[in-house]
TORPA-4810 file (N, C-alpha, C, O; in nm, 3 decimals):
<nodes>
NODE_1_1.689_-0.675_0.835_1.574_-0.762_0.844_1.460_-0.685_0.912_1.463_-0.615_1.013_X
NODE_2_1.346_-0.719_0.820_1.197_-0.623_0.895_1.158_-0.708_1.020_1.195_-0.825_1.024_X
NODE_3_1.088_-0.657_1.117_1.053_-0.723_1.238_0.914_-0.636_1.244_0.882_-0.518_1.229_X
NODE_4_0.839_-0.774_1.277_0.677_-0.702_1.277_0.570_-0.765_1.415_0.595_-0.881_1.446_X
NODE_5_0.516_-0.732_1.453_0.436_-0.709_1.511_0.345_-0.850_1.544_0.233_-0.806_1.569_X
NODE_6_0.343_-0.959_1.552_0.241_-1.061_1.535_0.069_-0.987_1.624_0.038_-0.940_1.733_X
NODE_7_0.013_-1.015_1.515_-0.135_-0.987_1.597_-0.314_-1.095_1.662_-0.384_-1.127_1.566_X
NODE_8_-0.333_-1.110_1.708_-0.473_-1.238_1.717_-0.574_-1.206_1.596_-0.569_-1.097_1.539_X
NODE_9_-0.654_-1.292_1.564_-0.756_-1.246_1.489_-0.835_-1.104_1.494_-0.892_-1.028_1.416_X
NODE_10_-0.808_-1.113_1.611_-0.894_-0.963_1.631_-0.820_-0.845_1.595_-0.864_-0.730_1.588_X
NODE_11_-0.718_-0.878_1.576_-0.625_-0.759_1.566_-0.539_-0.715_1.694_-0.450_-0.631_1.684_X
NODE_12_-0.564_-0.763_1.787_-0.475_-0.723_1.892_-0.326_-0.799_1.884_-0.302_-0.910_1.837_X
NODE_13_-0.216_-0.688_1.956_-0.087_-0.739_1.974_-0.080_-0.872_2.075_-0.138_-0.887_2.183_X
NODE_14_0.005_-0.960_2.009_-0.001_-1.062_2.086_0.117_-1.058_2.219_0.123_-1.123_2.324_X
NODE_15_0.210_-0.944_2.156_0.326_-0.935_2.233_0.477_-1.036_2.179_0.587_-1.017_2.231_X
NODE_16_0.452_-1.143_2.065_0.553_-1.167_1.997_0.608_-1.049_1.909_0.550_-0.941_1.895_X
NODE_17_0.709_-1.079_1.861_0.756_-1.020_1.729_0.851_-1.112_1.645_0.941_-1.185_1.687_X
NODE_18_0.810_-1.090_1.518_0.881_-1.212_1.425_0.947_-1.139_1.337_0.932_-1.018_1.352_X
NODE_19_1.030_-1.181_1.231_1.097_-1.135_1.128_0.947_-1.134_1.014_0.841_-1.188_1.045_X
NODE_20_0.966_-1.076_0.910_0.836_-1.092_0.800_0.814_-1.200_0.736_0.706_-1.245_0.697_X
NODE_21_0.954_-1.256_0.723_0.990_-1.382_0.632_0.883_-1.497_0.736_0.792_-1.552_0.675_X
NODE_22_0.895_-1.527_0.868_0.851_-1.573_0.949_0.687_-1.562_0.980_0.607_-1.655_0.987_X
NODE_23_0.666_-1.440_0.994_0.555_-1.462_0.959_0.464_-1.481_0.851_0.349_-1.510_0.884_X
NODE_24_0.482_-1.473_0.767_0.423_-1.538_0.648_0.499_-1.680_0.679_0.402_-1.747_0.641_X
NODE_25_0.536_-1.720_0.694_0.560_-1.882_0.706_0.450_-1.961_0.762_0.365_-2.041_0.723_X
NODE_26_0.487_-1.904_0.871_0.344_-1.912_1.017_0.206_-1.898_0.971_0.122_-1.985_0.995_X
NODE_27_0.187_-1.818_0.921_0.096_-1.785_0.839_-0.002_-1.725_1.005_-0.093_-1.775_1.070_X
NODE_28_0.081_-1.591_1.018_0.039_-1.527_1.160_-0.056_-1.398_1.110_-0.025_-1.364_0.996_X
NODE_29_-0.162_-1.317_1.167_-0.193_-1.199_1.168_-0.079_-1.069_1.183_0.029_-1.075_1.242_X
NODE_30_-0.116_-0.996_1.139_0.001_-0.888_1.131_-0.087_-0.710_1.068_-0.199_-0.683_1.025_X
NODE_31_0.024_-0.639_1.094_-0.091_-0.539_1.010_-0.050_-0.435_0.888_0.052_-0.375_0.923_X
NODE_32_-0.081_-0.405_0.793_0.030_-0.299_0.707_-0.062_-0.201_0.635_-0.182_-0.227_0.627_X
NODE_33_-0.018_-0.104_0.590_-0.091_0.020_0.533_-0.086_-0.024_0.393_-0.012_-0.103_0.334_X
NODE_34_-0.200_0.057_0.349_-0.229_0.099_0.203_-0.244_0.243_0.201_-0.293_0.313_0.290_X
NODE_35_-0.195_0.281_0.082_-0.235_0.429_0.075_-0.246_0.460_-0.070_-0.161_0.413_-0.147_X
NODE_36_-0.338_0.531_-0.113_-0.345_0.611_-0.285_-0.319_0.763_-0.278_-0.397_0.848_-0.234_X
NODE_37_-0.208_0.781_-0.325_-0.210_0.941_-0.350_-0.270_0.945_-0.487_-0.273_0.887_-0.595_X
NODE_38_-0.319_1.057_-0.412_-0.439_1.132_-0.551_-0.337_1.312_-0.597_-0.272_1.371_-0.511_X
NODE_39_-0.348_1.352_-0.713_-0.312_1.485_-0.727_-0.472_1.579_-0.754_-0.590_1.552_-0.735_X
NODE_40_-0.400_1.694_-0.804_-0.486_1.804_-0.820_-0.608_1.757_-0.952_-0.700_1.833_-0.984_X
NODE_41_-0.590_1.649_-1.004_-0.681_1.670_-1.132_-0.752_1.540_-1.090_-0.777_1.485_-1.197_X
NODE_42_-0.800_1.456_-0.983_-0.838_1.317_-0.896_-0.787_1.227_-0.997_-0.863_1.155_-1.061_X
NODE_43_-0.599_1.228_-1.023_-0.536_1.094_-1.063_-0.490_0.997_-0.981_-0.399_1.035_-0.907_X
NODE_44_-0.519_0.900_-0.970_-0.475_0.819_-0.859_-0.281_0.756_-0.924_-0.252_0.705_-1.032_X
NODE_45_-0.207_0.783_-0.827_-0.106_0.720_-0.842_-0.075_0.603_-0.852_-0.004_0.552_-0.765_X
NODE_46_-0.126_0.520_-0.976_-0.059_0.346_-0.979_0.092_0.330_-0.964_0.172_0.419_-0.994_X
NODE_47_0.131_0.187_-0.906_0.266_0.157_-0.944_0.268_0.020_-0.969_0.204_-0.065_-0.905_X
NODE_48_0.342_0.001_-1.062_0.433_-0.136_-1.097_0.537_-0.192_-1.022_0.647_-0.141_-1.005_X
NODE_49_0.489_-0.324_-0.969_0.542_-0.363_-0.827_0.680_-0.450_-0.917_0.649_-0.538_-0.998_X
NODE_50_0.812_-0.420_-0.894_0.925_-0.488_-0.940_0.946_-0.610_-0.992_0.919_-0.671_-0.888_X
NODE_51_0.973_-0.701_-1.072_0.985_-0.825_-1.084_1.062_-0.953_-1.025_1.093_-1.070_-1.050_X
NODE_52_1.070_-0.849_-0.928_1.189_-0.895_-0.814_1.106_-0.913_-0.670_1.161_-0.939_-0.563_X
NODE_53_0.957_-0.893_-0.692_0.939_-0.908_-0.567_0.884_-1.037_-0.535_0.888_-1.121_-0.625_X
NODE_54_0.838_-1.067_-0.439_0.801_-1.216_-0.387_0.670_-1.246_-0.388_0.638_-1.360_-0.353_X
NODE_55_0.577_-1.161_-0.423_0.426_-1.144_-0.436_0.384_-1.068_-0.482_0.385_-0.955_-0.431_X
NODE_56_0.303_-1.104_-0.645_0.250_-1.008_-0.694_0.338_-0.921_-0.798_0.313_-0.806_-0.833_X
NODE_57_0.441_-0.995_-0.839_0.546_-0.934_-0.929_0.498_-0.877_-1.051_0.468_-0.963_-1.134_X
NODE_58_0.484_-0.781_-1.081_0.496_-0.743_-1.198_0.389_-0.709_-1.267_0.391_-0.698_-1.389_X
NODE_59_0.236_-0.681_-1.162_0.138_-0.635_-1.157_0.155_-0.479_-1.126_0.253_-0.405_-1.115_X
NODE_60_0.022_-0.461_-1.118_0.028_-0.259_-1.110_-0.054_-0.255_-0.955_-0.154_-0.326_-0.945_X
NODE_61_-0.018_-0.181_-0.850_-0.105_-0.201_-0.768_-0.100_-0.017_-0.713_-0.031_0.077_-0.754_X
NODE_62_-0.197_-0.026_-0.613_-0.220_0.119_-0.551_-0.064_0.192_-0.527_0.041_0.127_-0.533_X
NODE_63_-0.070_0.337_-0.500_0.084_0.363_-0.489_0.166_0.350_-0.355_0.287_0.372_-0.352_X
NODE_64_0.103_0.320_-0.262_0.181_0.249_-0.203_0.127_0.146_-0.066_0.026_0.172_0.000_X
NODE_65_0.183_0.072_-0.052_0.163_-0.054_0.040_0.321_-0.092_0.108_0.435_-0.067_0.069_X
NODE_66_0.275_-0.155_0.210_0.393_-0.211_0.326_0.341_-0.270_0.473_0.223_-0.253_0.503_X
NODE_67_0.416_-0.328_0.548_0.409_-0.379_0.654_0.440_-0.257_0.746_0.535_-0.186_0.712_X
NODE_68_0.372_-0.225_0.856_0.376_-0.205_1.012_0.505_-0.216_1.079_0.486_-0.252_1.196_X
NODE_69_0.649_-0.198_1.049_0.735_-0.271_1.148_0.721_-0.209_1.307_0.657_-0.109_1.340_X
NODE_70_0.790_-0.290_1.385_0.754_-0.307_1.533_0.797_-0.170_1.632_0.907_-0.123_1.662_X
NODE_71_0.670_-0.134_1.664_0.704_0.011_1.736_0.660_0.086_1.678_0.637_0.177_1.758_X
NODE_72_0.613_0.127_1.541_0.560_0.227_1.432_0.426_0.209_1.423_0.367_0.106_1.389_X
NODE_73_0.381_0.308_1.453_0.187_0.301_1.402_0.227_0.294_1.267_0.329_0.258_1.208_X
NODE_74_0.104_0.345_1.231_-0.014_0.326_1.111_0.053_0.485_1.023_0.137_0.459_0.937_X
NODE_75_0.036_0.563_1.032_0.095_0.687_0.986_0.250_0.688_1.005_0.300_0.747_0.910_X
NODE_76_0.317_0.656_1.070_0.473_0.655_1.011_0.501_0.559_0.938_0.585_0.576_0.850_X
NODE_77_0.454_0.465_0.952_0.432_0.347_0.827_0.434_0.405_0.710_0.511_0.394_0.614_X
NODE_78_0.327_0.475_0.733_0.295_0.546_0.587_0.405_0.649_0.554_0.435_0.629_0.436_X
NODE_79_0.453_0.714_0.587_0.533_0.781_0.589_0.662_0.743_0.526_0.728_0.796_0.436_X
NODE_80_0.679_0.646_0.592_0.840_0.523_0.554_0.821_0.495_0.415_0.887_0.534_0.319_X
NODE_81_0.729_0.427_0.418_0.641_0.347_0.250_0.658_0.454_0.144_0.698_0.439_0.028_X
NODE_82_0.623_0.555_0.202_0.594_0.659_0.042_0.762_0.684_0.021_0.821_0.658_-0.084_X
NODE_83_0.824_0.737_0.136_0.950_0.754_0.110_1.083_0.629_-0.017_1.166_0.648_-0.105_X
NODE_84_1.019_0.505_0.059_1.076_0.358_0.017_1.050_0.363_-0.104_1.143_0.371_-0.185_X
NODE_85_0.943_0.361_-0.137_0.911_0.322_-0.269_0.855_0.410_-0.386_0.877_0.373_-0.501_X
NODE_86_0.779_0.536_-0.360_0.750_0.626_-0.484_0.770_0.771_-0.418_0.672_0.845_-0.414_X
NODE_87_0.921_0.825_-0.355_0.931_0.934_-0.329_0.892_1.037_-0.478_0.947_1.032_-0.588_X
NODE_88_0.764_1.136_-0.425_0.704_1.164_-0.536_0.756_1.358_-0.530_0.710_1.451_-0.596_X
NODE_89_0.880_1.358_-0.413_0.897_1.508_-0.504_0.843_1.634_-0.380_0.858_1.755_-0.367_X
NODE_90_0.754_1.495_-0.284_0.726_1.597_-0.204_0.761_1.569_-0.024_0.724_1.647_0.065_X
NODE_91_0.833_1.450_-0.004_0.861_1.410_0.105_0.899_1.521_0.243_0.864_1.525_0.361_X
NODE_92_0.987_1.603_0.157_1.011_1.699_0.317_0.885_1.774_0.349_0.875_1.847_0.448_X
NODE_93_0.754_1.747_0.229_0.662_1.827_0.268_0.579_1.725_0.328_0.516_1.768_0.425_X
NODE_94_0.564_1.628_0.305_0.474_1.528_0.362_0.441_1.538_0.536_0.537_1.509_0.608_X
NODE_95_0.344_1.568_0.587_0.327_1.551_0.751_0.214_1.459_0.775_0.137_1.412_0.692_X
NODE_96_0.216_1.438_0.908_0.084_1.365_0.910_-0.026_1.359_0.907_-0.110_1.270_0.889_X
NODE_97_-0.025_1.524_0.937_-0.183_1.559_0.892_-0.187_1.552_0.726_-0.281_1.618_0.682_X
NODE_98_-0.130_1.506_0.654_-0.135_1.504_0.521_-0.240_1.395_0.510_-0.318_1.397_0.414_X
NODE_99_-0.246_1.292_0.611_-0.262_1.162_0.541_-0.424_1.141_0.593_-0.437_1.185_0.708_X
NODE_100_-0.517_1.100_0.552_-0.657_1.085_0.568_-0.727_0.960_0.576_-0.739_0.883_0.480_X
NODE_101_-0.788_0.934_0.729_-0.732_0.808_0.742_-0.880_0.744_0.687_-0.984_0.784_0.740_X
NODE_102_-0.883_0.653_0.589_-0.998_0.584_0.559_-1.079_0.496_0.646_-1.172_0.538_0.715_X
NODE_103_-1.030_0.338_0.641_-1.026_0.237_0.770_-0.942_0.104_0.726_-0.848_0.100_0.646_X
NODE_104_-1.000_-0.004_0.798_-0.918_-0.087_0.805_-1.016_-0.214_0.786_-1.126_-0.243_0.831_X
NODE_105_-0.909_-0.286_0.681_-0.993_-0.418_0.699_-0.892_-0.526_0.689_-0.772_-0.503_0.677_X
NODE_106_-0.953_-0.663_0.694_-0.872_-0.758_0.687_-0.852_-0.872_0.556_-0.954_-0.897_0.491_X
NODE_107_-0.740_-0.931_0.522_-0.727_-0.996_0.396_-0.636_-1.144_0.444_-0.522_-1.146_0.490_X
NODE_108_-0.726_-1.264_0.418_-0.588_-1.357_0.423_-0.578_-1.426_0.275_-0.674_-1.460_0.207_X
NODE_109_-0.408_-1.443_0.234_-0.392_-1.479_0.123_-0.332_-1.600_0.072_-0.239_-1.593_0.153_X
NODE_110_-0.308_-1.696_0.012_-0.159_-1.804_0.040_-0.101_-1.766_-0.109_-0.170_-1.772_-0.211_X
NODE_111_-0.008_-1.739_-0.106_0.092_-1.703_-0.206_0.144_-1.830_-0.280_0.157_-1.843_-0.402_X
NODE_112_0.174_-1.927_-0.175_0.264_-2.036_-0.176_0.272_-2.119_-0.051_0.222_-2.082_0.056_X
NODE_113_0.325_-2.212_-0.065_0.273_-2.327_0.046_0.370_-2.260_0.195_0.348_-2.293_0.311_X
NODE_114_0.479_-2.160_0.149_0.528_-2.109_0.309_0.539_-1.966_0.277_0.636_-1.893_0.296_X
NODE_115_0.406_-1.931_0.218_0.402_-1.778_0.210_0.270_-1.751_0.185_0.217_-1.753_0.074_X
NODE_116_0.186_-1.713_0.347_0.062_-1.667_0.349_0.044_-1.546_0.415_0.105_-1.536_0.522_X
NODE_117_-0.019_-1.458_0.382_-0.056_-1.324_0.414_-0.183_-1.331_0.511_-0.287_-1.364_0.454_X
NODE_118_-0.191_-1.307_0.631_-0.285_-1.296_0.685_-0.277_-1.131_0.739_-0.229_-1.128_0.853_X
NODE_119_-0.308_-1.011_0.694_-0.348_-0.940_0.735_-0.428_-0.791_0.757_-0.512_-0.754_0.675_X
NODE_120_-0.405_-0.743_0.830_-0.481_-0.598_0.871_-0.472_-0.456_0.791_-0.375_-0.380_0.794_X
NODE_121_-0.522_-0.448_0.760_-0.468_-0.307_0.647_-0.532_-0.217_0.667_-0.651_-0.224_0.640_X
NODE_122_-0.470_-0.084_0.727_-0.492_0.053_0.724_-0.514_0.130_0.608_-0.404_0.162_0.564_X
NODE_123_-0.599_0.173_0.543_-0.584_0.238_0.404_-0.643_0.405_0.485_-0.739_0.440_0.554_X
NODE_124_-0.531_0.465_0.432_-0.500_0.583_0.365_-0.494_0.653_0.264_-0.406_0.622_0.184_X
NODE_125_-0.580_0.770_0.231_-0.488_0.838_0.100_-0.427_0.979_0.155_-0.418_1.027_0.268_X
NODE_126_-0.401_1.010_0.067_-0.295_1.150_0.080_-0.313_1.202_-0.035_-0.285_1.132_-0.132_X
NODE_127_-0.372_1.359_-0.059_-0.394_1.444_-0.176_-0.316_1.563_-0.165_-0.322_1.650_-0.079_X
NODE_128_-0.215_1.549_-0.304_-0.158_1.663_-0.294_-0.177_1.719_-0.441_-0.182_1.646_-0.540_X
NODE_129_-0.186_1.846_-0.443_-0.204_1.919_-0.609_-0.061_1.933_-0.659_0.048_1.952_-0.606_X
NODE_130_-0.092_1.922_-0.746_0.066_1.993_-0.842_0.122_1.866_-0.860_0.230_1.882_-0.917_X
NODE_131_0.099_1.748_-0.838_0.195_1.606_-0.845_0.173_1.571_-0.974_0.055_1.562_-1.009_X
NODE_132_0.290_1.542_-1.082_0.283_1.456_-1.179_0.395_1.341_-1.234_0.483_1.300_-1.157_X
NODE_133_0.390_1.313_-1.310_0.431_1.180_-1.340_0.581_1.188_-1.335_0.651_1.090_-1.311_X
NODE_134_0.622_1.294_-1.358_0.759_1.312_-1.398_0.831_1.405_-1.261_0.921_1.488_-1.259_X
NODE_135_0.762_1.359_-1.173_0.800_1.419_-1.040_0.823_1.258_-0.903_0.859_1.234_-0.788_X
NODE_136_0.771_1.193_-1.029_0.769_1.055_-0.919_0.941_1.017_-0.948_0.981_1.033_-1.063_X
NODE_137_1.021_0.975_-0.859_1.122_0.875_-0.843_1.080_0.755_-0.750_1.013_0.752_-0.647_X
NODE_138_1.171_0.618_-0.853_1.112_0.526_-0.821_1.237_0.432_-0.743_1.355_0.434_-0.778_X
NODE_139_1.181_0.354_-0.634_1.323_0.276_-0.587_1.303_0.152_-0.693_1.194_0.100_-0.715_X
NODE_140_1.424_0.115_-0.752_1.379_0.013_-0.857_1.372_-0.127_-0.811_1.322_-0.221_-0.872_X
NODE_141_1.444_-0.128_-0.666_1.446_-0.300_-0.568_1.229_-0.326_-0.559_1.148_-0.418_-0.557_X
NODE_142_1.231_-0.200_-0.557_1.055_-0.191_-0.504_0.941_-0.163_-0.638_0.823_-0.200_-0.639_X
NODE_143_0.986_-0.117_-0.704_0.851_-0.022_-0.805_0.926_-0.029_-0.961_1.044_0.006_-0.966_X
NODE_144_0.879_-0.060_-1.046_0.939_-0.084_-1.190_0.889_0.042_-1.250_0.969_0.119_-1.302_X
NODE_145_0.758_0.068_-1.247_0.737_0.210_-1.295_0.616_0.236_-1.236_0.584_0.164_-1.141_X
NODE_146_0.530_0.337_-1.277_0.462_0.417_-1.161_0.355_0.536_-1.312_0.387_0.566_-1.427_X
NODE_147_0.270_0.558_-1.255_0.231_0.627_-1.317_0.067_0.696_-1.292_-0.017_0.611_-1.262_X
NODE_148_0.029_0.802_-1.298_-0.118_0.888_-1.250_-0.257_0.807_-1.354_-0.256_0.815_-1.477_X
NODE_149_-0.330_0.759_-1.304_-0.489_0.750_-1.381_-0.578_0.781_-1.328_-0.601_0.777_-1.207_X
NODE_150_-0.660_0.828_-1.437_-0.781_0.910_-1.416_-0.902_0.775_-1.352_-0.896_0.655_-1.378_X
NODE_151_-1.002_0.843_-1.266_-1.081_0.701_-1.207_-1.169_0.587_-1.320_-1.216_0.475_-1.302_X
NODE_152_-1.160_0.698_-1.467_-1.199_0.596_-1.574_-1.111_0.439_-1.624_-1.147_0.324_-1.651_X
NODE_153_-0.954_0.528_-1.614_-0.846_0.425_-1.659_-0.832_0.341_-1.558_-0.786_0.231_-1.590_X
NODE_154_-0.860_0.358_-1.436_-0.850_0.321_-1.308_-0.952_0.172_-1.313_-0.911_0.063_-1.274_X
NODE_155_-1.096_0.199_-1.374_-1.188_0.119_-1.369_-1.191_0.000_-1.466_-1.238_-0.111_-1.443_X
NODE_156_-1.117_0.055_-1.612_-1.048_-0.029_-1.692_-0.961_-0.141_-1.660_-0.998_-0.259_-1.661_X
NODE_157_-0.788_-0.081_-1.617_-0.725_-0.174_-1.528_-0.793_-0.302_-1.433_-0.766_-0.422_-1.433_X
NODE_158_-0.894_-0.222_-1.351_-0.953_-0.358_-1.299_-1.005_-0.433_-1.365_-0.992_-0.544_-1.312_X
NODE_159_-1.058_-0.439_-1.452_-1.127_-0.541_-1.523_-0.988_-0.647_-1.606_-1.008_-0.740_-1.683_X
NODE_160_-0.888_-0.610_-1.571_-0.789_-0.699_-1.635_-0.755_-0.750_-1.528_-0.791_-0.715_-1.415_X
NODE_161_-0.654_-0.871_-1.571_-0.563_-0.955_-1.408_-0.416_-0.884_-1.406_-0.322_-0.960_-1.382_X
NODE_162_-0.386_-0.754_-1.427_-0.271_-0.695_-1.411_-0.222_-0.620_-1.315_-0.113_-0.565_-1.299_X
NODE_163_-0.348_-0.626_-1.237_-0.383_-0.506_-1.134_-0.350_-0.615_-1.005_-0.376_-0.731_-1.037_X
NODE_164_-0.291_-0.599_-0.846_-0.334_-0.628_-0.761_-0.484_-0.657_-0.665_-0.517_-0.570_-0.584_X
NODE_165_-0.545_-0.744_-0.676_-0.665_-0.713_-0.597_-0.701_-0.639_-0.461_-0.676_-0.708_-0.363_X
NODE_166_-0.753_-0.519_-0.434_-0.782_-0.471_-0.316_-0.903_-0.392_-0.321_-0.914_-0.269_-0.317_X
NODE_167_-1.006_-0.497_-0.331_-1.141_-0.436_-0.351_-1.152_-0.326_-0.296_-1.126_-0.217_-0.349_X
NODE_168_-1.209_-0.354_-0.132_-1.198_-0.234_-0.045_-1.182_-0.106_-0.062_-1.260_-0.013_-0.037_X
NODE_169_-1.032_-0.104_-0.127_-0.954_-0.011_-0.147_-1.006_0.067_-0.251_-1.022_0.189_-0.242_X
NODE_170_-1.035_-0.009_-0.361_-1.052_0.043_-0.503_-1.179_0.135_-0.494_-1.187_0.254_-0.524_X
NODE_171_-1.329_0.008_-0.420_-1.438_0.074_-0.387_-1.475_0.202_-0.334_-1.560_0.282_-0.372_X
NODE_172_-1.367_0.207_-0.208_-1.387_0.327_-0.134_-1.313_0.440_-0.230_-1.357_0.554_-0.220_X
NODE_173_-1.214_0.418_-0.314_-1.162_0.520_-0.436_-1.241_0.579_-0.518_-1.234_0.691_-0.568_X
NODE_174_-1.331_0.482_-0.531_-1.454_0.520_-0.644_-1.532_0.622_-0.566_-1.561_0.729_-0.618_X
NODE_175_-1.571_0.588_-0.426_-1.684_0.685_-0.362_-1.675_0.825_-0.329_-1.756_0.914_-0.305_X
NODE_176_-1.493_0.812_-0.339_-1.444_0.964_-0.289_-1.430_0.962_-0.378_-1.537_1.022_-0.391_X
NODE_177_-1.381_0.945_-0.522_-1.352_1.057_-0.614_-1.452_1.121_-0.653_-1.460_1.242_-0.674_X
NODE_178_-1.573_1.002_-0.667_-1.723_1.088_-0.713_-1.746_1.157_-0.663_-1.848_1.217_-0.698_X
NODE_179_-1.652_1.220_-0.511_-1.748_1.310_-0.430_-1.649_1.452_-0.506_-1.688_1.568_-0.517_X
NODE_180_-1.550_1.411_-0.539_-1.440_1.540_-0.575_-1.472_1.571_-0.710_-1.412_1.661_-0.769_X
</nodes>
């Protein structure tokens, strides 16, 4: 069982800690990473979130996302996440200076009448060259399939409802790739 962090609006620790299931019940603040790995040619890594999951099944969203559990910053988070869900081939190389920290904003969501998302998100990316499609392994409890787009196919996808929403995220994708 995950155990996370409860936080105030502001983002500060409140000093509880709940199970995840729990907080989304509660419908409490909390905080979790986003991250886009990009490779050598500016493909952003999509993935296909399992049909098994509890939110957002079976959409395509950034390559990876997760909760904060309790005691772990923001970068081992990230760390855990990439491992969990799209080990891409390069994990024993992965460090923390790998990861580039964007910022943080906030999202509240209701899924369902005892499943609301209220929270904090760290976005990250991480650029590594040489990554391709056939280097990704996928955990299949987490990720159905997975796959690199260019920021054109990238801009496409959004315009459909197949994609996860994370403006923020997407926006600030657009500003750095134009810069690469």
């Amino acid at each position: 069982m995950e155990y996370i962090d409860v936080l105030d609006e502001n983002g500060v620790k409140t000093g509880e800690i709940l199970s995840r299931k729990e907080i989304h019940q509660r419908e409490l603040w909390h905080r979790a990473i986003v991250i886009a790995i990009i490779n050598g040619n500016n493909e952003i890594l999509l993935q296909q979130r399992s049909m098994n999951k509890d939110k957002n099944a079976g959409l395509w969203d950034i390559s990876v996302a997760g909760h904060i559990s309790t005691g772990q910053d923001a970068i081992s988070a990230a760390a855990r996440e990439i491992n969990e869900e799209v080990s891409v081939g390069i994990k024993a190389k992965v460090s923390i200076t790998d990861f580039r920290y964007m910022f943080s904003y906030r999202v509240s969501q209701k899924f369902a009448d005892d499943y609301v998302e209220n929270q904090f998100y760290d976005f990250f990316i991480l650029r590594k060259n040489g990554l391709r499609a056939k280097d990704v392994t996928l955990q299949e409890s987490e990720v159905q399939d997975a796959k690199f787009v260019s920021l054109q196919e990238l801009e496409e996808i959004l315009q459909t409802d197949c994609i996860v929403k994370r403006d923020p995220v997407y926006d600030a994708l657009r500003d750095y790739l134009y810069r690469y």
